[in-house]
MARLUM-462743 format. One line per 10 residues: number of its first residue (from 0); their letters; for each residue x, y, z of N, C-alpha, C. Coordinates in nm, 3 decimals. Each point is the difference from the previous one (the first is absolute). Last residue first. Layout:
// MARLUM-462743
NUM> a> X,Y,Z,X,Y,Z,X,Y,Z  ...
// end
This chain:
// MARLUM-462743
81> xxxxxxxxxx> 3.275,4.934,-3.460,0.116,0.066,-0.023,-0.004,0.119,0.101  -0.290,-0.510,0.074,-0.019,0.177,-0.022,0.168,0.054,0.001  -0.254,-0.508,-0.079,0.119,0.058,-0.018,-0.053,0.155,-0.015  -0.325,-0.452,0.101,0.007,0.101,-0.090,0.094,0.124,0.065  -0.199,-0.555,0.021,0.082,0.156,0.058,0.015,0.057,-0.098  -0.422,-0.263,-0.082,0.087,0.008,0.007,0.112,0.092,0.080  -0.434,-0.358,0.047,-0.002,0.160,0.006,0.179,-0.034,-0.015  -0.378,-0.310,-0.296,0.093,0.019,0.154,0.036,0.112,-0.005  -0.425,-0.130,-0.253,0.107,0.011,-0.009,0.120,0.055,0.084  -0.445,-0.303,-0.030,-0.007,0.123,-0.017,0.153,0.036,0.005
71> xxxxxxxxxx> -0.215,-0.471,-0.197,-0.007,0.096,0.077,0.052,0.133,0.036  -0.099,-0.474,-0.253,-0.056,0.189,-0.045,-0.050,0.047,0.144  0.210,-0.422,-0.153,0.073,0.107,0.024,-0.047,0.098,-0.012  -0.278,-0.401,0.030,0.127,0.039,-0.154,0.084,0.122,-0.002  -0.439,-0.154,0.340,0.116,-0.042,0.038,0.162,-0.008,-0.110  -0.453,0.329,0.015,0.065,-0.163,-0.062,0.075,0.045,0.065  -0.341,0.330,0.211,0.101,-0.018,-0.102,0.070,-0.135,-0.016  -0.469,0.185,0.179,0.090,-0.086,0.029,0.101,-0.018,-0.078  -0.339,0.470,0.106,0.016,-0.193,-0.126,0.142,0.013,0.071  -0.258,0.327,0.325,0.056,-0.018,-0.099,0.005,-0.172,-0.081
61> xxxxxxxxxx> -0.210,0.088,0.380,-0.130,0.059,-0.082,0.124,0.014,-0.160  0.162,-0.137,0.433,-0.106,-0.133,-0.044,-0.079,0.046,-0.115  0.268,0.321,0.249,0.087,-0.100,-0.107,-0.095,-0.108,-0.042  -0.195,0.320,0.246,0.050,0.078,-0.116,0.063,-0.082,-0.087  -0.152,-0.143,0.441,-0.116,0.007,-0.128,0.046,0.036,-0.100  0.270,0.008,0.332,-0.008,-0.099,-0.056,-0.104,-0.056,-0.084  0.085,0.399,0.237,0.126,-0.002,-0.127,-0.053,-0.169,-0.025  -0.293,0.157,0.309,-0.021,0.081,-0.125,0.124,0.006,-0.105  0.018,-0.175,0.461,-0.150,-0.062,-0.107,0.017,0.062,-0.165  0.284,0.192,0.355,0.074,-0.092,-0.071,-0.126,-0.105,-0.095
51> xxxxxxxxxx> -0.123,0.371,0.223,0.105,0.046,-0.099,0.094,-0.108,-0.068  -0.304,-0.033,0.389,-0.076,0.024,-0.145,0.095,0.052,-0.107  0.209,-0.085,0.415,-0.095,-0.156,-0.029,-0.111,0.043,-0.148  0.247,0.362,0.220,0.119,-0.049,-0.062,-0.076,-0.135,-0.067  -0.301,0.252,0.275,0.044,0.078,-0.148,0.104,-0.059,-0.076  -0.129,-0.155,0.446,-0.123,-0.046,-0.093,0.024,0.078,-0.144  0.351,0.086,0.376,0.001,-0.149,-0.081,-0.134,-0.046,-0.096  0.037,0.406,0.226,0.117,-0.022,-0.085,-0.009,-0.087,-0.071  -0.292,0.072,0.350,-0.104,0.058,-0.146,0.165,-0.004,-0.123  0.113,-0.174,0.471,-0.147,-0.087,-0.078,-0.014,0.061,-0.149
41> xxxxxxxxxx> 0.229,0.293,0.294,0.101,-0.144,-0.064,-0.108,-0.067,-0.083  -0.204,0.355,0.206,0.037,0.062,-0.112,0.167,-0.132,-0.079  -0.254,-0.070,0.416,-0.085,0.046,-0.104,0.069,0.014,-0.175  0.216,-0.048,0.485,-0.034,-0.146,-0.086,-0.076,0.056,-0.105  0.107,0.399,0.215,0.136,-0.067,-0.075,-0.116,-0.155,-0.079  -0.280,0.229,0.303,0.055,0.119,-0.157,0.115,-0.122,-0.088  -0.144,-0.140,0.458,-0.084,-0.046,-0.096,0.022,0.078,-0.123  0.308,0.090,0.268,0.032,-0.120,-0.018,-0.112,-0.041,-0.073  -0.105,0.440,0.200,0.120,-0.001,-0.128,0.101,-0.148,-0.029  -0.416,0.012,0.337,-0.010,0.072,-0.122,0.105,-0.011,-0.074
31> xxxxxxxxxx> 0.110,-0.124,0.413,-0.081,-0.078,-0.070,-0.035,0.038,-0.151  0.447,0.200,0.170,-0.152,-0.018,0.104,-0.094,-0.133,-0.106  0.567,0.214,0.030,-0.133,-0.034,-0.075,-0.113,-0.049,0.061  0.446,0.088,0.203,-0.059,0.173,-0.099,-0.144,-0.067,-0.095  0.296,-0.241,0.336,0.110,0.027,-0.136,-0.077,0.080,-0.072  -0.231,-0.129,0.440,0.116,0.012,0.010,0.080,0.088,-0.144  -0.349,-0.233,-0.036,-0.044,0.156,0.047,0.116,0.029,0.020  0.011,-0.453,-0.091,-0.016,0.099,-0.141,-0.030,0.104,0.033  0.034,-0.259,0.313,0.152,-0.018,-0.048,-0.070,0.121,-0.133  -0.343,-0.102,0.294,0.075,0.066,0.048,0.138,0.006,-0.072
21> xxxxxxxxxx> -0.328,-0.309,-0.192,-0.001,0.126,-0.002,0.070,0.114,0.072  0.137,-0.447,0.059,0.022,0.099,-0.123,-0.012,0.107,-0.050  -0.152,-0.220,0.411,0.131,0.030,-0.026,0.042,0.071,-0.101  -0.433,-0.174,0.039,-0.008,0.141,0.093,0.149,0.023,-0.017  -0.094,-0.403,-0.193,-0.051,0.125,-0.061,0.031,0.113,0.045  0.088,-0.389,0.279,0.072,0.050,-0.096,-0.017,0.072,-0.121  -0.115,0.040,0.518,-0.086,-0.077,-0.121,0.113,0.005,-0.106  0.114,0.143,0.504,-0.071,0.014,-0.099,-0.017,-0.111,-0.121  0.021,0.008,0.573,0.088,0.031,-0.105,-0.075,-0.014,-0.148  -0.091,0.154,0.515,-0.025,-0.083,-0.024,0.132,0.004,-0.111
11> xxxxxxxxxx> -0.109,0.371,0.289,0.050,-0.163,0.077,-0.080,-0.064,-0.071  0.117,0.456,-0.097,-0.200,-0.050,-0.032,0.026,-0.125,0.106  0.387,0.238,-0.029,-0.103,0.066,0.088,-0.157,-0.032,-0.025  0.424,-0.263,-0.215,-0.003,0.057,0.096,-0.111,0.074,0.115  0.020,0.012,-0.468,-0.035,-0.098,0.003,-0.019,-0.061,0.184  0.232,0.429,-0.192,-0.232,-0.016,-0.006,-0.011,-0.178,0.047  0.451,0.134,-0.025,-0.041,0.054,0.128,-0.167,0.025,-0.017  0.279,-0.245,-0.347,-0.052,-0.082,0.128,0.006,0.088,0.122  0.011,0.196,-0.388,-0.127,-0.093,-0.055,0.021,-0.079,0.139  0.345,0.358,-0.063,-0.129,0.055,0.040,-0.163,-0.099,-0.031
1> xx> 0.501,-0.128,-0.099,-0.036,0.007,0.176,-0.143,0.038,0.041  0.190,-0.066,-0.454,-0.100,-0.098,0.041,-0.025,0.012,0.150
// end
């Protein structure tokens, strides 16, 4: 961070806190561009996981409602390997 307060330093003023970050993120190898790459491609994660879960719950709303008379599905057993 020495090299952010020897710019900061020779402008004689002090920076913006945007301007910080962005300097913190040039700093650690990522520039603007490849932080707008990263949020991008988080966003487009979560809009695929958010339709994926739409779509299991259409699936169960689209299955019949099984009675409440024990008809349900049948527990998972252990099962003993020789």
């Amino acid at each position: 961070m020495k090299k952010a307060d020897a710019r900061t330093e020779r402008r004689g003023a002090t920076l913006k806190p945007c301007c910080l970050i962005s300097e913190i993120l040039e700093e650690a190898g990522l520039d603007r561009e490849r932080a707008r790459e990263l949020r991008r491609q988080i966003l487009q994660g979560v809009i695929l996981m958010c339709q994926w879960q739409l779509e299991r719950m259409e699936q169960a709303s689209a299955e019949p409602v099984q009675a409440e008379t024990g008809a349900r599905r049948p527990r998972a057993r252990r099962v003993d390997l020789d």
